[in-house]
Backbone as CSV, one residue per row, in Angstrom:
resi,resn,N_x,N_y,N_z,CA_x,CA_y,CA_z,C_x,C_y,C_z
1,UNK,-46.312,7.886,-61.139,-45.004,7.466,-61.604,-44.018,7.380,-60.427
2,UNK,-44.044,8.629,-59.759,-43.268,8.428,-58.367,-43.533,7.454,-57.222
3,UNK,-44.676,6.910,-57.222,-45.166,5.223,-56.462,-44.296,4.000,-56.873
4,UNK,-44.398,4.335,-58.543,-43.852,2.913,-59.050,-42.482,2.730,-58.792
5,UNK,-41.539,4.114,-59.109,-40.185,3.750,-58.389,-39.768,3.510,-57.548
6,UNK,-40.883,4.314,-56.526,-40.590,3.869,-54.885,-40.342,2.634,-54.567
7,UNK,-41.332,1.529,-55.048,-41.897,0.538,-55.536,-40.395,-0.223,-55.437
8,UNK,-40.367,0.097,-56.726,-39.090,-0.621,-57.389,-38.061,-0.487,-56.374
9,UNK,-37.341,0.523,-56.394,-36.397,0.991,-55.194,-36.595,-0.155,-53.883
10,UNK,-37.271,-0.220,-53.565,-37.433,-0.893,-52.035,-37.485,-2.361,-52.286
11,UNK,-38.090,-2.786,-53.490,-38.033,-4.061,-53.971,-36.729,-4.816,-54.421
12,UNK,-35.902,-3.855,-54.768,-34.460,-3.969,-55.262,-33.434,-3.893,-53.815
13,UNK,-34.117,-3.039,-53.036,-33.083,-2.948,-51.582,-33.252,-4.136,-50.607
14,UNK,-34.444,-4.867,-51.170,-35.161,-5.554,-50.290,-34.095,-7.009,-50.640
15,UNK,-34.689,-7.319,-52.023,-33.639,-8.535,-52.643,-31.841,-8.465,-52.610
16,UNK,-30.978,-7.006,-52.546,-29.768,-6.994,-52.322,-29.884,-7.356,-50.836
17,UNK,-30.400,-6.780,-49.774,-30.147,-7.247,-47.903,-30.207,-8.783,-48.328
18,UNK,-31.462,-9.550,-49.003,-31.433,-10.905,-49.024,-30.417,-11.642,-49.030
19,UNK,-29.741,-11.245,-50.538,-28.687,-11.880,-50.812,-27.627,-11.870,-50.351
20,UNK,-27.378,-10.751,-49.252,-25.903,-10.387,-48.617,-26.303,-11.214,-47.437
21,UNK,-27.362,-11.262,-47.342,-27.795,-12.001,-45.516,-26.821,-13.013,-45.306
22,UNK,-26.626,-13.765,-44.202,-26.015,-14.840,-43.811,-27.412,-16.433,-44.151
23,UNK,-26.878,-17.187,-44.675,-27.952,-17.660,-44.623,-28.303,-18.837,-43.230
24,UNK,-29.300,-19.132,-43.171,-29.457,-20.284,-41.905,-29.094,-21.688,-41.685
25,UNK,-28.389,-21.919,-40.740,-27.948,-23.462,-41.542,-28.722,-24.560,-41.823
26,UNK,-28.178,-25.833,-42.503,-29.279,-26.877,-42.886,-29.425,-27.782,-42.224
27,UNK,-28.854,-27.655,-41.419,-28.863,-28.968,-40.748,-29.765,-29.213,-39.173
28,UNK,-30.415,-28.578,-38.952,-31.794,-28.038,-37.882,-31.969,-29.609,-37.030
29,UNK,-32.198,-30.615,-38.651,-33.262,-31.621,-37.592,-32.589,-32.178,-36.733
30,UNK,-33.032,-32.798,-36.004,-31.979,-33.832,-35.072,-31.729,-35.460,-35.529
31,UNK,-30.539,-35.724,-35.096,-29.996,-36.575,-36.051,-29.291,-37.593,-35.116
32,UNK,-29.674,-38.982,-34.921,-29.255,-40.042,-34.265,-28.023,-40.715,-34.964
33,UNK,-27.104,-41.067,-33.842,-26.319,-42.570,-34.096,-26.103,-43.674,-33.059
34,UNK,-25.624,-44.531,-32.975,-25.528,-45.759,-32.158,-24.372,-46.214,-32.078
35,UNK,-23.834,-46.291,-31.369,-22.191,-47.216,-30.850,-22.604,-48.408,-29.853
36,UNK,-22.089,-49.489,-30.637,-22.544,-50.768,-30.155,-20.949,-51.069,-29.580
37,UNK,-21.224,-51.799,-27.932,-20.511,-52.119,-27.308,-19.779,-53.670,-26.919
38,UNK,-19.184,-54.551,-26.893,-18.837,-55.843,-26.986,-20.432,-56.437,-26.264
39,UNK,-21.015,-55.798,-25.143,-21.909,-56.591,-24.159,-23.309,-56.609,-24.917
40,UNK,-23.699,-55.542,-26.135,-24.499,-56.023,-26.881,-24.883,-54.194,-26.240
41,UNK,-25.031,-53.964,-25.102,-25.253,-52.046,-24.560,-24.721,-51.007,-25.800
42,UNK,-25.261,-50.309,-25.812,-24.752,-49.083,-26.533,-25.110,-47.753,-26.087
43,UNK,-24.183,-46.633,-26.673,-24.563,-44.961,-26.279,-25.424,-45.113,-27.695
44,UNK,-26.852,-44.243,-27.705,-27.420,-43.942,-28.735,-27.281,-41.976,-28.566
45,UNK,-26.881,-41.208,-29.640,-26.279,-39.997,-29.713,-27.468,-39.254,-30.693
46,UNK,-27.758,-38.287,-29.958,-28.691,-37.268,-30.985,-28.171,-36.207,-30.457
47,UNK,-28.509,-35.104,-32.065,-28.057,-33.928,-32.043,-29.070,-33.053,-32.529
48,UNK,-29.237,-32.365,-31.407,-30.784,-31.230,-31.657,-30.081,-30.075,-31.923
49,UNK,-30.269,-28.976,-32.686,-29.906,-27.762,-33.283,-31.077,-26.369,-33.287
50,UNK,-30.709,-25.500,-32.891,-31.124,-24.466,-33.487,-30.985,-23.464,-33.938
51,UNK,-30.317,-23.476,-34.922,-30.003,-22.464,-35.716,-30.402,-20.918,-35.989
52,UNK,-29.657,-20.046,-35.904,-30.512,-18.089,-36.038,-29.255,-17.906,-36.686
53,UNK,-29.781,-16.831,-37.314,-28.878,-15.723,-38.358,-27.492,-15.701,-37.116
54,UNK,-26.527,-15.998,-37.763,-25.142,-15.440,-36.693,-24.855,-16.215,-35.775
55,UNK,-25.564,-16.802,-34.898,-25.340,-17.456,-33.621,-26.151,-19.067,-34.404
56,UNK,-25.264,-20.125,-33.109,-26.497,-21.499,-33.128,-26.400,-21.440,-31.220
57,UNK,-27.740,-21.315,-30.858,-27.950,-20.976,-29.763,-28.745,-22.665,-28.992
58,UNK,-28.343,-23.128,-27.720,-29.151,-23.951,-27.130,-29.296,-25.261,-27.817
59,UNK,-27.688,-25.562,-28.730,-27.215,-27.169,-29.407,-26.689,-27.837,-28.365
60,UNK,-27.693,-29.097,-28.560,-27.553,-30.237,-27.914,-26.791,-31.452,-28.305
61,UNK,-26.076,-32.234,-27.520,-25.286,-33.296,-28.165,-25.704,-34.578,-26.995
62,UNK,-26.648,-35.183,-27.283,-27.205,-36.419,-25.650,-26.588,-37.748,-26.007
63,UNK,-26.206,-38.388,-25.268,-25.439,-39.458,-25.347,-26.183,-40.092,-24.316
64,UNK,-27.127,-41.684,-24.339,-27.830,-42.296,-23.524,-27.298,-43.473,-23.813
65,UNK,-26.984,-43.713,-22.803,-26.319,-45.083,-21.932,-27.570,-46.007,-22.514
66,UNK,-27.761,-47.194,-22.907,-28.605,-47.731,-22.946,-28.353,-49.692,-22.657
67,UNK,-28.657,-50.261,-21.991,-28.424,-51.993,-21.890,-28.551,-52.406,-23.077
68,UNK,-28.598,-53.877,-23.046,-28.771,-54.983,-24.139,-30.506,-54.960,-24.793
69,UNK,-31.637,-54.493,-23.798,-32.705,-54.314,-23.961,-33.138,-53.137,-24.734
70,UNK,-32.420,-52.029,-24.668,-32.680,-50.914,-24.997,-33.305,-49.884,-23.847
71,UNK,-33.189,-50.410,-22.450,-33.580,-49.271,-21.703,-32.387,-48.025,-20.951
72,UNK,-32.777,-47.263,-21.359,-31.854,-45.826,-20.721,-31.438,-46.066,-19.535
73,UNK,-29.889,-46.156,-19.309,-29.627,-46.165,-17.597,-29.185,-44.823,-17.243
74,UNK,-28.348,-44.001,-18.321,-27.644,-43.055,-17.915,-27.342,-42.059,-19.387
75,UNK,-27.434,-40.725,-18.695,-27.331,-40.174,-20.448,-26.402,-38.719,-20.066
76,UNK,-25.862,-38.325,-20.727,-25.082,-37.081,-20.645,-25.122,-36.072,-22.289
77,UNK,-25.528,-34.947,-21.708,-25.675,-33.735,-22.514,-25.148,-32.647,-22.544
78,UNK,-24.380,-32.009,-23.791,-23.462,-31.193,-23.626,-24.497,-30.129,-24.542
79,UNK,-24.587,-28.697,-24.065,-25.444,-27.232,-24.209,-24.421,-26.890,-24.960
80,UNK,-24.242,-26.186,-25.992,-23.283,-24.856,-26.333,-24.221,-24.174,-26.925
81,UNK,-23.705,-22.741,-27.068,-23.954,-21.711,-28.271,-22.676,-20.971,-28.808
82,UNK,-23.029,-20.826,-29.992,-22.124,-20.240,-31.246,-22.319,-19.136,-31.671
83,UNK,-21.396,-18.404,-32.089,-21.580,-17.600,-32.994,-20.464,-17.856,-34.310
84,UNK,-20.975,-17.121,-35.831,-20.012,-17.897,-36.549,-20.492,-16.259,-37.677
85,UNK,-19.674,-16.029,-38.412,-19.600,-14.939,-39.375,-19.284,-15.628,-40.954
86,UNK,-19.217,-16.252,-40.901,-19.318,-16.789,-42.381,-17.784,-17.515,-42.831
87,UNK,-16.849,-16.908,-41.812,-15.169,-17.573,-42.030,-15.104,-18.608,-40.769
88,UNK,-15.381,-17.835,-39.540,-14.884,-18.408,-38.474,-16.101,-18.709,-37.350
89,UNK,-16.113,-19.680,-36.110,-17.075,-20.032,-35.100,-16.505,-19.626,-33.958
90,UNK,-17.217,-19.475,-32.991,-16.847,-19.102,-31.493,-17.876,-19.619,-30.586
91,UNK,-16.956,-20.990,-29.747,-18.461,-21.100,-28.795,-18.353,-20.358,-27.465
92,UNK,-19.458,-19.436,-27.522,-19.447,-18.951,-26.210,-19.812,-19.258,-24.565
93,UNK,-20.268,-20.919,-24.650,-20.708,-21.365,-23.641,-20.882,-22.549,-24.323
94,UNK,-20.628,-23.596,-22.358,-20.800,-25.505,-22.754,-21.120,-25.725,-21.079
95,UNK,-22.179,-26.524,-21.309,-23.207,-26.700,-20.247,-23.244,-28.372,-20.275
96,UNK,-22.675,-29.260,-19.020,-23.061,-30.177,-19.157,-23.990,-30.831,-17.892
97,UNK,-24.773,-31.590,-18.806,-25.997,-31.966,-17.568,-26.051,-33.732,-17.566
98,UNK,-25.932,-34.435,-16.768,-26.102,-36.029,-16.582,-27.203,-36.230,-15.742
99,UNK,-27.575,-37.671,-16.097,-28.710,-38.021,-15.452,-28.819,-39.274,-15.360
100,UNK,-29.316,-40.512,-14.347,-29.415,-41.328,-14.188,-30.966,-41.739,-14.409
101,UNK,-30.832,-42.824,-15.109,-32.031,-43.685,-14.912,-32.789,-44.744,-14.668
102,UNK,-31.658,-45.536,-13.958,-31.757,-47.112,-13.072,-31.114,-46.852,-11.903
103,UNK,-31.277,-47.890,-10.678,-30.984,-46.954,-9.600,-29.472,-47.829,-9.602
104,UNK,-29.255,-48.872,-10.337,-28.227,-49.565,-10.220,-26.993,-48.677,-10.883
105,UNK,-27.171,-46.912,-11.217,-26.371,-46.708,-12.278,-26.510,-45.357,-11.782
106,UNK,-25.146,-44.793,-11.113,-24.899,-43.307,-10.408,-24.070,-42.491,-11.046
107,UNK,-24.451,-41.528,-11.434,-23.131,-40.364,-12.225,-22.271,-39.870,-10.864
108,UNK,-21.005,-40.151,-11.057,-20.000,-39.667,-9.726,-19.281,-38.768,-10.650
109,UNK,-18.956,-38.298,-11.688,-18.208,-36.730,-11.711,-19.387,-36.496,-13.154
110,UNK,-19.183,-35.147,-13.641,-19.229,-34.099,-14.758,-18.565,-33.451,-15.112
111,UNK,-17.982,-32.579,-16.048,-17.644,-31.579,-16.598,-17.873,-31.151,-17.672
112,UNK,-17.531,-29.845,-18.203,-17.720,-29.345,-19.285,-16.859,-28.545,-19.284
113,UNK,-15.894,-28.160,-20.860,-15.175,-26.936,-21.608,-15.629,-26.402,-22.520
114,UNK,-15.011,-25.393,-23.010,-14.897,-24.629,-24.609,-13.388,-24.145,-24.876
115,UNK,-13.405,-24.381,-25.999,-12.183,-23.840,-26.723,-12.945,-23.565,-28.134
116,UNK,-12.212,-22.393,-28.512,-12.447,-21.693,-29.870,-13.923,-22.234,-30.054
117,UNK,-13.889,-23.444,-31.370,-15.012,-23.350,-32.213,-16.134,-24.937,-31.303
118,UNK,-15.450,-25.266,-30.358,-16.214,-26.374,-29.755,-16.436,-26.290,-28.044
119,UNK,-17.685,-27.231,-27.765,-17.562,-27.447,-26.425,-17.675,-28.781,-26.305
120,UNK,-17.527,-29.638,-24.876,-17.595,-30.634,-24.596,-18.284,-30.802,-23.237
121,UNK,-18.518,-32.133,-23.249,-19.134,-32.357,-21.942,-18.651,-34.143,-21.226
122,UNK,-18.003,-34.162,-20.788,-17.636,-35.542,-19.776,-18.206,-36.111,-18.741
123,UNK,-18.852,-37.004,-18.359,-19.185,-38.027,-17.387,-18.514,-39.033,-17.032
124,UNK,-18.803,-39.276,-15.657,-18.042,-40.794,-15.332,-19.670,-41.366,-14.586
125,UNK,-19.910,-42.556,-15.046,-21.100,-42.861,-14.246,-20.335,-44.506,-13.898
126,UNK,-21.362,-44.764,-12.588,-20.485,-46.065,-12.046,-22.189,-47.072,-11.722
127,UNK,-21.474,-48.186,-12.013,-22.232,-49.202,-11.808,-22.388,-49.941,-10.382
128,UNK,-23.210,-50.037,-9.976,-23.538,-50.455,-8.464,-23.861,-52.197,-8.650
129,UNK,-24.043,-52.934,-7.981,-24.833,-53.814,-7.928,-25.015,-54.623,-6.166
130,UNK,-26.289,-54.331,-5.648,-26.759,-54.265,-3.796,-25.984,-53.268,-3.355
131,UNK,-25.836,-52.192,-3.870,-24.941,-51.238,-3.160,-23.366,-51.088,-3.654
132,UNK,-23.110,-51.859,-4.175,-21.477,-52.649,-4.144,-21.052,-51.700,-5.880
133,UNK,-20.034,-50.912,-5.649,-19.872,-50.604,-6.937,-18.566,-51.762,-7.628
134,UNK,-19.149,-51.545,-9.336,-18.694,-52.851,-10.110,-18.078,-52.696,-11.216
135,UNK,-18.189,-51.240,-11.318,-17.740,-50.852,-12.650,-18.172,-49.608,-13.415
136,UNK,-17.030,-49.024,-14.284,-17.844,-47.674,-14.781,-17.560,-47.238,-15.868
137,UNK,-18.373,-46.623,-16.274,-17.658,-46.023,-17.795,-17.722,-44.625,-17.976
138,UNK,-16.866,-44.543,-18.610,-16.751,-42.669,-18.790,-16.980,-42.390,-20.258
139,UNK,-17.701,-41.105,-20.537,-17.918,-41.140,-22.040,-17.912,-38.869,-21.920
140,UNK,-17.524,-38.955,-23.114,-17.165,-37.598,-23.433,-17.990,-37.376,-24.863
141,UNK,-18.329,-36.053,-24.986,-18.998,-35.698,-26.646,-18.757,-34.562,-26.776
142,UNK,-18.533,-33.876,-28.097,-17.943,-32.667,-28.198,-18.865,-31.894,-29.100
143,UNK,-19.124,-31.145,-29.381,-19.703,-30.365,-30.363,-19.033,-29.321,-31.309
144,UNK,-18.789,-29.519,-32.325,-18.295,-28.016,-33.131,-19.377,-27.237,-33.860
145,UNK,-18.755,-26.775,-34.361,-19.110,-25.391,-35.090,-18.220,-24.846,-35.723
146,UNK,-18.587,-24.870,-37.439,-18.188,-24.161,-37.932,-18.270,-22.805,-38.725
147,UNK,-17.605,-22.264,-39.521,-17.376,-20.459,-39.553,-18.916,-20.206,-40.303
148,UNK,-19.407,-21.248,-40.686,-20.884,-21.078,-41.526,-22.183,-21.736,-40.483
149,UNK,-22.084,-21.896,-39.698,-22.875,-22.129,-38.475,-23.009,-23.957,-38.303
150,UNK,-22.524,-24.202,-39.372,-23.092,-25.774,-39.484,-22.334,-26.640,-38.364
151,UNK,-23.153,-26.973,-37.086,-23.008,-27.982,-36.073,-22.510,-29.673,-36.226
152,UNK,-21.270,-30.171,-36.052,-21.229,-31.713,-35.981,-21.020,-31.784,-34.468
């Protein structure tokens, strides 16, 4: 008789921790969009997530430069991690990384911030052509977080 309550007892303590838990957010997969530009080029934007109890740790926000063809010249990625309690978010870090991938197409600055519940990440990449620069574009992406972990 004293098994079965034990039993019970722990089965009941087990399902209240459940329900008080924080739960994980839904939004995990990664998730594309496209901004089409007058020249027919666009940034194509994905957002990779990974979500843990309390924190979203090692969210990605990539923004790839892409031509009229669809090949990658230049892409910029902004890192954060979060923490969030169920009211409010806090990003504790924003990491930005650029990269080139035509040689006609050079990243000349970076940065990255945080404030409260977001980070960001900025590029300026410039267009060359025989050496000769021709033109450039600058593009910025931000990431939030909100008090329930859920990443835009």
């Amino acid at each position: 008789m004293y098994q079965i309550i034990k039993k019970f007892w722990a089965l009941f303590l087990a399902i209240m921790l459940l329900s008080i838990a924080q739960p994980l957010s839904i939004n995990a997969a990664p998730h594309t969009t496209i901004e089409y530009l007058s020249d027919d080029s666009y940034f194509e934007t994905t957002i990779s997530i990974i979500p843990t109890r309390g924190t979203v740790t090692n969210t990605n926000i990539t923004v790839t430069y892409r031509n009229a063809s669809g090949e990658a010249m230049w892409d910029l990625t902004v890192t954060a991690n979060f923490t969030f309690n169920g009211k409010t978010a806090s990003c504790t870090s924003s990491k930005a990384t650029a990269n080139s991938y035509n040689r006609n197409w050079k990243i000349i600055e970076k940065s990255s911030s945080r404030s409260s519940n977001h980070g960001t990440a900025t590029a300026k990449a410039g267009q060359y052509l025989n050496g000769v620069y021709v033109n450039s574009l600058t593009k910025s992406v931000t990431i939030y977080c909100n008090g329930n972990g859920q990443v835009s």
